[in-house]
C-alpha atoms as one frame of an Amber mdcrd trajectory, in Angstrom:
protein
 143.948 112.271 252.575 146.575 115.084 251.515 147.064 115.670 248.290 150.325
 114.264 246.874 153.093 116.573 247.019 153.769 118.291 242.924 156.966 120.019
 241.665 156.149 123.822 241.389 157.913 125.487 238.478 158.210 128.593 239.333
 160.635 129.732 242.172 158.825 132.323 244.757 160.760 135.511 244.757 160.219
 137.854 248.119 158.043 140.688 247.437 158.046 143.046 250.579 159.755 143.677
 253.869 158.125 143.510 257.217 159.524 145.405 260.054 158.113 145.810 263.558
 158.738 146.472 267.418 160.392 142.991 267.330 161.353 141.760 263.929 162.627
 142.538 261.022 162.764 140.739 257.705 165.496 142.379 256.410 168.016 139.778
 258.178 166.670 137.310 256.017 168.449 138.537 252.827 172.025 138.083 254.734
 171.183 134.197 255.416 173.012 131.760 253.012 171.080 129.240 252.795 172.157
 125.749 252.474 171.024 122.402 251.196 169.171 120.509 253.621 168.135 123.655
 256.410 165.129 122.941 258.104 163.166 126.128 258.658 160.150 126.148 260.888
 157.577 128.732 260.223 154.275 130.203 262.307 152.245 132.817 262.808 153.228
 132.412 266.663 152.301 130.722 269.479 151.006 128.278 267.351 153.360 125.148
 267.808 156.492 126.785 267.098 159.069 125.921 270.101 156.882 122.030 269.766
 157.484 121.813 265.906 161.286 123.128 266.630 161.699 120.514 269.853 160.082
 117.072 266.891 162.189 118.000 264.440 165.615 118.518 267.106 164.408 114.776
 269.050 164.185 113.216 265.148 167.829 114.587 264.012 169.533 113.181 267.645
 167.323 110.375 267.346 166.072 111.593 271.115 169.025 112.506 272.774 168.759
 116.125 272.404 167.095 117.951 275.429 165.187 120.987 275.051 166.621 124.703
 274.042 167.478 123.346 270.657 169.791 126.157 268.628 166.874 127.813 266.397
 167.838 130.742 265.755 164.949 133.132 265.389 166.672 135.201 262.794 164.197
 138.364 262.255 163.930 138.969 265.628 165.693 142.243 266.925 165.109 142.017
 271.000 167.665 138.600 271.247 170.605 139.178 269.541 172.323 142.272 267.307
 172.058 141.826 264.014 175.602 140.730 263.552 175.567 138.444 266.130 172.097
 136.833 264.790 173.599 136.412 261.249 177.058 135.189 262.184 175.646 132.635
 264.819 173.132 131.264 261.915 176.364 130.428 259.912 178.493 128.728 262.713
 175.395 126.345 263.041 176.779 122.550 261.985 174.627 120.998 259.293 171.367
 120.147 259.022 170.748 123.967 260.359 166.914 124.704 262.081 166.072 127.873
 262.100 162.551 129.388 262.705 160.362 132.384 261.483 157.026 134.242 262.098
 157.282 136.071 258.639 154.598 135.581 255.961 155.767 133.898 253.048 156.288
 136.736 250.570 158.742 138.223 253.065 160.619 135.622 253.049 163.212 134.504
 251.101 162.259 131.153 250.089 165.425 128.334 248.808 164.360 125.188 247.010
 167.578 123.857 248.892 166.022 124.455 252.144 162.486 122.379 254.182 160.196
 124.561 255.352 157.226 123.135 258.119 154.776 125.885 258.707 152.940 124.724
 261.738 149.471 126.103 262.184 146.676 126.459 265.349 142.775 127.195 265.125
 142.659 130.860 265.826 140.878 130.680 268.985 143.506 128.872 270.310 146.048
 130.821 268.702 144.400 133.957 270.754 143.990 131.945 273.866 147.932 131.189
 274.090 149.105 134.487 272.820 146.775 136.549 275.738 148.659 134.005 278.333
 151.853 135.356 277.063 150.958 138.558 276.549 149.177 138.909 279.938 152.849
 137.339 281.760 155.507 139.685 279.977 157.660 141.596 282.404 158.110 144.998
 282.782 161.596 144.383 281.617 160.953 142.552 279.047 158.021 144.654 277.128
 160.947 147.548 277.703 163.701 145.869 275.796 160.727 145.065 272.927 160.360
 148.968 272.815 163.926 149.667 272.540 165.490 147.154 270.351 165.394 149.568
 267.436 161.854 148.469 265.323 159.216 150.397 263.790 155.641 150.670 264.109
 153.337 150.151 267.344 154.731 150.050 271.019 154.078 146.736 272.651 152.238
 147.591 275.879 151.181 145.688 279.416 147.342 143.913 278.530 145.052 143.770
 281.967 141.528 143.186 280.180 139.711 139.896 280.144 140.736 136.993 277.471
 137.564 137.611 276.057 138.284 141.549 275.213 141.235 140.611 273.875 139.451
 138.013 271.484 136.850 140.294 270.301 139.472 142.723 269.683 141.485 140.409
 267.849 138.612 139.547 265.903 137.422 142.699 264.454 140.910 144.488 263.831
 142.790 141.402 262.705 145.605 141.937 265.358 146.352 141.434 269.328 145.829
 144.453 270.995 149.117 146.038 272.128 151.210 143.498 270.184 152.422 143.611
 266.814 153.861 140.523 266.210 153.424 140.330 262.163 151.237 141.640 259.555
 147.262 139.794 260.272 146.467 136.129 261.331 144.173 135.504 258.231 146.307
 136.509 255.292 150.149 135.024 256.725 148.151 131.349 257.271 146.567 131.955
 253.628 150.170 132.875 252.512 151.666 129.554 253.414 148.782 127.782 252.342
 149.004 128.282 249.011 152.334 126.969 248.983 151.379 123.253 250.294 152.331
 121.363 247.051 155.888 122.527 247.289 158.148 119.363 247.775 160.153 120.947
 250.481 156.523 122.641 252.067 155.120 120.720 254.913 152.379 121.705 256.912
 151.132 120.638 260.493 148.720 121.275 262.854 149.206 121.828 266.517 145.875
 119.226 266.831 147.020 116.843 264.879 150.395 116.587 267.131 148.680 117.177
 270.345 145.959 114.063 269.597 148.536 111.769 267.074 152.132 112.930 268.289
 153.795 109.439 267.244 151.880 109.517 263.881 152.743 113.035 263.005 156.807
 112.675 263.945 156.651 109.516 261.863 155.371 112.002 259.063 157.705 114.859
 259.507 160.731 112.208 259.635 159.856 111.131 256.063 159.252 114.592 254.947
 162.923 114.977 256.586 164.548 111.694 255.322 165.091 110.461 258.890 164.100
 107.070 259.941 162.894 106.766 263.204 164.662 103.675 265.200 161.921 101.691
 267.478 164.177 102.161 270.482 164.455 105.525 270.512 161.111 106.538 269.658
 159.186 106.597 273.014 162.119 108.791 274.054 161.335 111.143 271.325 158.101
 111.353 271.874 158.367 111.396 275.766 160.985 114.696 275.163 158.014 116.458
 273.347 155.496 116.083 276.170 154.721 120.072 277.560 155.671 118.286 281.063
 158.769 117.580 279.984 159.762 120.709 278.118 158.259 123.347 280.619 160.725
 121.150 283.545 163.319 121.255 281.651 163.249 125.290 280.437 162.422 126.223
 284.034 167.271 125.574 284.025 167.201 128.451 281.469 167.040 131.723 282.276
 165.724 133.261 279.371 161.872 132.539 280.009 162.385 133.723 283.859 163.841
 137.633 282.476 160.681 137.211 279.686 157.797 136.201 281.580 156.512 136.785
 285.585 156.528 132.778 285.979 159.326 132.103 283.424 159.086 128.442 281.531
 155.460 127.718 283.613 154.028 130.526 281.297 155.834 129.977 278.064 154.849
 126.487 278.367 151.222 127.409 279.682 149.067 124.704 278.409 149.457 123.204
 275.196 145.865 122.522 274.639 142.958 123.706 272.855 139.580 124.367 272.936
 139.948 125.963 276.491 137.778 129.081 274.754 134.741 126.536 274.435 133.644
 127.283 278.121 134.210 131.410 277.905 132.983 132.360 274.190 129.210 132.540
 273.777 128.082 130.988 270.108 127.666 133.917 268.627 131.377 135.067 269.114
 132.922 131.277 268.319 130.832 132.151 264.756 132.124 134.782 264.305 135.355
 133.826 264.153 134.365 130.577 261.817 132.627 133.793 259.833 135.796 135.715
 258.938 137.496 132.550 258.457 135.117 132.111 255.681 135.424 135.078 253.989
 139.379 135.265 254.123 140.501 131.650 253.741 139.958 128.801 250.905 137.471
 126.342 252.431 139.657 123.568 252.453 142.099 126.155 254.315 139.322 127.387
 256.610 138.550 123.950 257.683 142.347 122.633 257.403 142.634 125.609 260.251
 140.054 124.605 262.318 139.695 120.695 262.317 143.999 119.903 261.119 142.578
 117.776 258.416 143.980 117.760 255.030 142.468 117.877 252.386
């Protein structure tokens, strides 16, 4: 059972800046926040577009489609930075927004709810080698030129399991900086759990207990949930459902070789169980160890609170 939720004193103030080939944090200290944003949070491909498509079927109590207006703020490839900033402010209340920054680069608002949204890192790897794999030409070139810093993305051809073992001993994908390493952003977000406005979740824990888990982010939220509408929700968050309905925006097709039908790939886990030998599924369980709390490491792997 999760602990119960505790009033932190102090109030977080951001400590660094993280800028890469696609994002910068910077952005962040424009945004004025408001009472009662709803800011999803990830290290990526993790649950992100699913956590942003609950929370969007819970505030239109299911009428909402998919495409839901979350702004990404820090990222520099999809919109100028005065065009990011000023369409974050037009956005009618309750505002969603998302993120892939670590905590301490954020600017954090005890007026805003935050759901960080986490993934076991195999799975984590798994998804982000499908989308790294199906990037156009065009799209890894407008990466490279929207005005970040650091690494180049560049095209991936090796095997999934390269690109795990990679991944595994240098902490990042190879050929995509998305943000600073896996271990230490999940640990980052972690420690902030007891917050009242902090909730996490666990791709699992959706994926296996969908109606349980939207009943538990609509009371984090303060929306009730009417019995009518529900199996709509819930039917609107099915990967089916989503990757039909993106494959009517043209975003995904100009991002990926097979558009929505690689964005929306999968949506499950454990898919590395039949490629990884033991020895390299330790491994990763290994590291975990060593830079996670154990009730994080296992939080991580299994969903289960503490």
């Amino acid at each position: 059972m999760a602990a119960p939720k505790r009033q932190l004193m102090d109030q977080p103030v951001k400590q660094r800046e993280v800028r890469t080939r696609i994002m910068d944090s910077t952005r962040w200290n424009e945004v004025k926040l408001r009472a009662g944003d709803i800011i999803v949070a990830s290290w990526g491909k993790s649950g992100t577009t699913l956590s942003v498509q609950m929370v969007a079927q819970l505030a239109s109590g299911g009428t909402a489609g998919v495409g839901a207006k979350a702004p990404w703020v820090e990222a520099l490839p999809f919109a100028p930075r005065d065009k990011m900033l000023a369409a974050v402010e037009s956005l009618p209340d309750p505002r969603l927004l998302k993120t892939h920054l670590p905590f301490d680069a954020l600017a954090f608002s005890a007026k805003a709810r935050y759901l960080y949204v986490a993934r076991d890192a195999r799975d984590v790897v798994w998804s982000a080698y499908n989308h790294h794999v199906s990037l156009t030409a065009a799209s890894i070139e407008a990466f490279n030129s929207s005005g970040g810093d650091g690494p180049l993305i560049a095209p991936y051809s090796g095997s999934v399991r390269e690109y795990y073992r990679h991944w595994l001993e240098h902490g990042a994908l190879p050929g995509f900086t998305l943000t600073e390493p896996f271990w230490a952003h999940v640990r980052g977000w972690w420690e902030q759990r007891h917050r009242p406005n902090v909730l996490l979740l666990h791709h699992a824990k959706i994926t296996t207990d969908l109606p349980g888990e939207m009943r538990r982010l609509g009371n984090f939220l303060g929306i009730g949930i009417e019995d009518t509408a529900f199996p709509v929700m819930l039917r609107h968050c099915r990967i089916d459902y989503m990757r039909e309905q993106s494959e009517k925006l043209p975003a995904y097709t100009r991002i990926f070789t097979r558009g929505a039908s690689n964005f929306f790939h999968a949506g499950t886990n454990g898919r590395w169980k039949d490629v990884l030998t033991e020895e390299e599924i330790a491994r990763c369980d290994a590291i975990a160890a060593r830079e996670l709390p154990a009730d994080c490491a296992r939080w991580l792997r299994t969903g289960e609170l503490p």
